[in-house]
N, C-alpha and C positions, 0 to 999 in steps of 0.2 A: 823542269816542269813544262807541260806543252800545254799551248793558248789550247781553249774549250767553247765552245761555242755552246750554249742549249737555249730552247725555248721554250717559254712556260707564261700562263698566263694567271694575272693579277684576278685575287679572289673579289668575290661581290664587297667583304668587310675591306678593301681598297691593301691589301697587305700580300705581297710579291713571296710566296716560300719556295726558297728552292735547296736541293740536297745534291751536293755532287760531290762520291766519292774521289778522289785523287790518289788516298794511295800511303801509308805510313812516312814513304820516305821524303814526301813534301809536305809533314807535318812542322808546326811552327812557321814558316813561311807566309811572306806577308804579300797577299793580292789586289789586285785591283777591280773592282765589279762594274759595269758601265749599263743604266738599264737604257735599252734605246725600241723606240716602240717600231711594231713592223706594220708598214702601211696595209691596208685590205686587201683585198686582190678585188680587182675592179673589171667588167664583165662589158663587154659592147651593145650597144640596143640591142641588132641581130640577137645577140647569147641569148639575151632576156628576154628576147620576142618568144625562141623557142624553146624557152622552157617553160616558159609559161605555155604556151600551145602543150607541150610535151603531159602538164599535170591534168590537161583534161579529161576528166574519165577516169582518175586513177586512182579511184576510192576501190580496192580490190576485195571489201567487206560485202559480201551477198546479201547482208542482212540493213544495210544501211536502205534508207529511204529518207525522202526529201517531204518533211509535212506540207500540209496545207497551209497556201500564205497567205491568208485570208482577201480581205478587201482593202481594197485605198481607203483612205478615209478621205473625203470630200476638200479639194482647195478651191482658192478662191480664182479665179480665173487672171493671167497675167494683163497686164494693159496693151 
């Protein structure tokens, strides 16, 4: 039997399903399952500076518009 690697991720109801065939002739056979969680993938200011630059303007709907945002409503002045 050869080690298997897959990845799969835990449902919202907090419960791990997974299916992986192996194969008749590794029926009976007793395994071992190890869940080990994978870190995020983690992005640098830079990334994040230009992707965000990158989503401006990228509503590509012709039909979108931006309502009227009305008025402030009146604060009290700071000290």
């Amino acid at each position: 039997m050869n080690r298997h690697i897959i990845k799969s991720r835990i449902g919202s109801d907090g419960i791990l399903h997974i299916t992986l065939p192996v194969g008749a002739a590794d029926a009976n056979r007793e395994v071992q399952v190890t869940v080990e969680p994978i870190d995020p993938t983690t992005i640098t200011q830079q990334e994040w500076h230009d992707f965000i630059l990158s989503t401006a303007g990228s509503v590509p709907d012709p039909t979108f518009r931006r309502h009227q945002q009305g008025e402030y409503e009146p604060r009290e002045e700071l000290p």
